[in-house]
N, C-alpha and C positions, 0 to 999 in steps of 0.2 A: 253617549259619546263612543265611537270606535275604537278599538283598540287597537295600540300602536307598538308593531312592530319593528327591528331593526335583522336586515340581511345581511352578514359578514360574507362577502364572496370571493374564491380566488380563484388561478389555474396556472399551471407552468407547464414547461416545454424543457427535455432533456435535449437541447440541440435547435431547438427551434426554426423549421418544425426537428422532433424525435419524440420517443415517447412521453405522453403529455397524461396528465391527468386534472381535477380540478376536488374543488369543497368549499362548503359554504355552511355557517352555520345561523341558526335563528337565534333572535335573544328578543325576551322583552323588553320593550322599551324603557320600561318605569323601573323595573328591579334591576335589570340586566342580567336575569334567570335563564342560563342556558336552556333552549326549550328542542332543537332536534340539532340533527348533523349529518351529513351529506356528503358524499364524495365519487368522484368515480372515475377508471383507466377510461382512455380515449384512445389506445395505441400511439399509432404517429400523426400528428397533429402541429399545429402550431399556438405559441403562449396565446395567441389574442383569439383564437378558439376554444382553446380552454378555461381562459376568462370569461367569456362568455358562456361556457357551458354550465360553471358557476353560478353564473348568475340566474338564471335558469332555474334551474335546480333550484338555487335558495329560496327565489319569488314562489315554487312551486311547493316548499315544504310549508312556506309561512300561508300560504293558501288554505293549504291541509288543514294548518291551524286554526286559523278566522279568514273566510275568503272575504271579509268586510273590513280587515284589516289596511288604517295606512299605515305603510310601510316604506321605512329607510333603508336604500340600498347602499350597503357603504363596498366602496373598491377601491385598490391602489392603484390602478389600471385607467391614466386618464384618459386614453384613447376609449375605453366604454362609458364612465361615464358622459364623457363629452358627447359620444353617439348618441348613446339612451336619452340624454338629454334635450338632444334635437337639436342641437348646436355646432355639432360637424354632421359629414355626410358618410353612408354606411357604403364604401365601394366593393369592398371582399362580398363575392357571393355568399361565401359558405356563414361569413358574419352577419350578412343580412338576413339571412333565415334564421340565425341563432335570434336577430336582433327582433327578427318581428314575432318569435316564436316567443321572444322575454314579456315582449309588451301586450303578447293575448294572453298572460297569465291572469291581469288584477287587472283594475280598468285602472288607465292612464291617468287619473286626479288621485289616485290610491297609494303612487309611488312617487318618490323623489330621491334623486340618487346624489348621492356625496362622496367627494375622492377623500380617501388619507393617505398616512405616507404607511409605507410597507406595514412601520414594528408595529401598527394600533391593526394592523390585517392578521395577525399572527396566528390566530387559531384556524380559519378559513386557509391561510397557505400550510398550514403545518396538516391538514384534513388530503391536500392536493397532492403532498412528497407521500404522505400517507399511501395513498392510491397508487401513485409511482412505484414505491416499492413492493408493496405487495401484489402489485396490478390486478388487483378487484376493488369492487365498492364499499359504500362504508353504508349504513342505515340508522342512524341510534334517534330515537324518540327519548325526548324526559319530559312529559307532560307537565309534571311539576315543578321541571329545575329539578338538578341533583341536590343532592343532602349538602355536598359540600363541593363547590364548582371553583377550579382553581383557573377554570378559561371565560368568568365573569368577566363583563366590560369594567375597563379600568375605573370609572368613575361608581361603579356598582360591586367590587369584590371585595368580600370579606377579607378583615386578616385569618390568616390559617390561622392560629390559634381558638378564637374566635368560632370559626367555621365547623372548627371540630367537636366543641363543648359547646353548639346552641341546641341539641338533641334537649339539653337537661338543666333545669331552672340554676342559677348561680349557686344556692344555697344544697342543690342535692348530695348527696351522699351515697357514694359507693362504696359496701364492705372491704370490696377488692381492690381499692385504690385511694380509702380513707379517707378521713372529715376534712374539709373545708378543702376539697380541691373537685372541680364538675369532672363530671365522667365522659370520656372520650366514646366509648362503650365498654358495659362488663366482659370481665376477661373470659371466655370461652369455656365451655365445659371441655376438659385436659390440658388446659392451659398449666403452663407451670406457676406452682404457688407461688405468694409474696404473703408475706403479712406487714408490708411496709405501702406507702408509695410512690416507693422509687421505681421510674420506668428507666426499661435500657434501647439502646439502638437496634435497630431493627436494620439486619441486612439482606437486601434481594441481591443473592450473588442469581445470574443469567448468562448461561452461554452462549457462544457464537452462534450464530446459525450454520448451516451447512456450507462446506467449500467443496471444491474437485478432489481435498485430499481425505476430508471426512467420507464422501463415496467410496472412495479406493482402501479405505483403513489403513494409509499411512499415517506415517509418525510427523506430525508438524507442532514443532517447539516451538519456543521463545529466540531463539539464537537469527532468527531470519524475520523481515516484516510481514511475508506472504503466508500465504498469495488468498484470495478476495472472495469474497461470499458469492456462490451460483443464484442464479434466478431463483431458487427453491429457496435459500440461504435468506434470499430478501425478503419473500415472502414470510419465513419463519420470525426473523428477524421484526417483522411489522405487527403481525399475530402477537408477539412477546410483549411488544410496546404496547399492545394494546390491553393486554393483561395488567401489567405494569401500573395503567394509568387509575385502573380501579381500582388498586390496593392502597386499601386505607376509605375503600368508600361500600361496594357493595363486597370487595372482597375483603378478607382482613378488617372490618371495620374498628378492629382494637389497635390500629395498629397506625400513627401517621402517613397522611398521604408522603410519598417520596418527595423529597427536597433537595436529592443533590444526586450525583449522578459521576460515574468514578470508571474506566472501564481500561486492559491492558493496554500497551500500544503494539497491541498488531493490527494489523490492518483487516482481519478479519471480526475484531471485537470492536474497533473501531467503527466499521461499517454498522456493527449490529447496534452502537451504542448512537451513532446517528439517528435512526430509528429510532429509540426510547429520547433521545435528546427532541425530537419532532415534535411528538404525543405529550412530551411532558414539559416543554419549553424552558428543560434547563439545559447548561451547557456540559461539556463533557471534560473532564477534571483527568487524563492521561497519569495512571499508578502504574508503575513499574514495578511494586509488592505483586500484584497479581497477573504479570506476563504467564505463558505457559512456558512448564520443564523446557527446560534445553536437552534437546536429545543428541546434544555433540553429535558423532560419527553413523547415528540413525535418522539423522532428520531426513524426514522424504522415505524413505524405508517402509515398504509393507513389513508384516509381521514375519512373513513368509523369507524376506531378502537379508533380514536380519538373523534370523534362525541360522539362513545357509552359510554366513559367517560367522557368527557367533554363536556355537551351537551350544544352545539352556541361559543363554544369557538373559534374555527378552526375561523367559520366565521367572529367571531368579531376582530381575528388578523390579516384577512386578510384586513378587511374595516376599523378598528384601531389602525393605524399604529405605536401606541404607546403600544398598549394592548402587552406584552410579552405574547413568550409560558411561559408554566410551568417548573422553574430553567432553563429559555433560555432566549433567544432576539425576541426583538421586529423588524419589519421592518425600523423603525427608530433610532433605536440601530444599526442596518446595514448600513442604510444609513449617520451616523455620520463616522465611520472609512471609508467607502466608498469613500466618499468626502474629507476626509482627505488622501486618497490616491491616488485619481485624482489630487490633490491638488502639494502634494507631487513630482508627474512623471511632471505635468505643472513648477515646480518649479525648476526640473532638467534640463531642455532645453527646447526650442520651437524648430521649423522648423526641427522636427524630425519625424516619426512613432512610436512607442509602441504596442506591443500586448500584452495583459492581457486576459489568459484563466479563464474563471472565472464560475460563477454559476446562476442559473435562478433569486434570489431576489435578488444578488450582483449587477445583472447587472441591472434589474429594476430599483433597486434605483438610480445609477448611470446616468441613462435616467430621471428619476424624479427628480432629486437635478439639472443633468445641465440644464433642463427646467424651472426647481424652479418649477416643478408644485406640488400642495399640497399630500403630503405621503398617502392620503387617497385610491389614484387613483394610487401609482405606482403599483400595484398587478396586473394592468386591460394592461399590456402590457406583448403581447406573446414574448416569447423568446424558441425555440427549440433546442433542444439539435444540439450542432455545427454549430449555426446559427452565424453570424456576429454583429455588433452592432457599427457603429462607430462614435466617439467622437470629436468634434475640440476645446482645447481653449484655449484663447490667455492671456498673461500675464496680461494684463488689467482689464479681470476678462468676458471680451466679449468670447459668447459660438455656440457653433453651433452642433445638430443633422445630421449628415449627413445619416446614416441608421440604422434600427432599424430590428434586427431580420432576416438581411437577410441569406436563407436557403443558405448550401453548397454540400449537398446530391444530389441535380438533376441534 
């Protein structure tokens, strides 16, 4: 008997046509084991081109797979299916060459295609803004199905819990996380010890991606909403997500996949937590704990414009972490609500993930208070834009560093 695959396919249009991109991913049939994923920029375009470019693609990767395969094409897009289906008629040029280029993929007894409504489309359109934003492609093969697939068809996904502990028979026992509880994975050689097993929260604080003001090394605080991630910004921004989406599976394996998603309300972390909200199809939880410093009477200020008025001010706020800007905050002013909102997400559950998109001295401090090292010194830690930074700790009030600043651009 053939084996039966399912095509999830999607594509959008900023503007329609504007710039478009599309994605599609494969799943087995019987398990609903994520099996590849697909995506790709189109420039300018329009949605019903990039739905179709989708689709394409998809029948193309499930090909790869078993080209003996039947295969169910699902899309939200009833104007294709109804096309593919031979039931309306194909008049757009550019759609008809998509349409016949879909149909010399598999022979035509092979496929059968079926509309849904959007939300059962969700990882094929989240594959499409994917592309959008970073405007390149996507490629990922899982021959096997991931370890633990949290973009399984709804009638086919594990509970996380579940998903995380089936590495290791119910009854196993890890030294490091003690009798009668399954292992997530053993904790890492320099992992910080426990002789209990109590796990704590795990936070992925992540920065903006790049704006107009991070080029210029001005000063952009908390005190204004702007101003909005560059084309480069997006890119970095999509890269992060995608980092993001492996922690807790090939990266991090000790560590839950993320479950909740938290990020400042400016509009540059905003944009960046769009992004990880895509890849990771949660939504985005607006903290006001983690805005960036207000830089009162420097906001917008190079380093340079600052100096010429306030001559050793700059510096002495950066090595006095008490010294305020002028009508703004100090670094230790940040690191007071800071802490109080690490506090806060440790206090809503342990044995979770969190991601908090945040900002360059938000996240300093955050690295400085769970170290307890003196505020004097948290400035002297790089943080680049959409870099990683991640957090462990336990209800007990026990903390642990695990990375500091790592890039997601290369």
């Amino acid at each position: 008997m053939s084996r039966r695959l399912v095509v999830e396919a999607d594509g959008g249009s900023r503007g329609n046509p504007g710039p478009a991109g599309w994605g599609a991913v494969v799943r087995d049939a019987r398990t609903g084991a994520l099996l590849a994923e697909r995506a790709g920029y189109l420039g300018f375009a329009s949605n019903n081109v990039a739905e179709y470019s989708g689709l394409v693609a998809g029948l193309e990767a499930a090909r790869d797979i078993d080209p003996d395969a039947h295969v169910e094409a699902r899309l939200d897009s009833k104007l294709v299916v109804e096309q593919m289906s031979g039931r309306w008629q194909v008049k757009h040029a550019d759609m008809r060459r998509l349409s016949e280029q879909a149909r010399a993929v598999l022979p035509a007894d092979h496929v059968t295609y079926t509309w849904v409504p959007r939300a059962q489309n969700a990882a094929a359109d989240a594959l499409a803004n994917e592309a959008m934003d970073a405007r390149e492609g996507v490629w990922r093969d899982h021959p096997e199905g991931p370890a633990s697939d949290d973009d399984a068809a709804p009638d086919a996904a594990p509970d996380d819990e579940a998903a995380r502990d089936d590495a290791a028979p119910d009854d196993a026992v890890d030294p490091q996380v003690g009798p009668g509880r399954p292992a997530r994975a053993r904790r890492p050689s320099g992992a910080a010890m426990r002789f209990d097993d109590a796990e704590p929260v795990t936070l992925v604080l992540v920065r903006h991606g790049e704006t107009p003001m991070t080029e210029t090394k001005a000063y952009s605080g908390g005190a204004v909403p702007g101003p909005s991630l560059t084309s480069t910004g997006r890119i970095q921004a999509a890269r992060a997500a995608d980092t993001i989406f492996r922690i807790g599976r090939r990266l991090w394996p000790d560590v839950p996949h993320p479950s909740a998603l938290h990020a400042s309300p400016m509009v540059r972390t905003q944009e960046t937590a769009g992004a990880v909200s895509r890849r990771l199809g949660l939504p985005v939880v607006v903290d006001d704990a983690f805005a960036e410093c207000d830089f009162g009477e420097w906001e917008g200020l190079t380093a340079e414009d600052i100096e010429a008025r306030w001559p050793g001010d700059l510096k002495r706020w950066h090595v006095d972490a008490a010294f305020r800007a002028p009508a703004g905050e100090s670094i230790e002013d940040v690191g007071v609500r800071v802490s109080a909102g690490l506090e806060r997400l440790r206090d809503g559950g342990v044995d979770r993930t969190v991601v908090v998109v945040a900002h360059s001295v938000v996240i300093r401090a955050a690295i400085g208070s769970t170290l307890g090292a003196p505020s004097s010194v948290w400035a002297s830690v790089r943080v680049g834009p959409a870099s990683l930074t991640i957090l462990r700790l336990w209800a007990d009030g026990e903390r642990e560093v695990t990375v500091v600043g790592m890039p997601t651009d290369i």
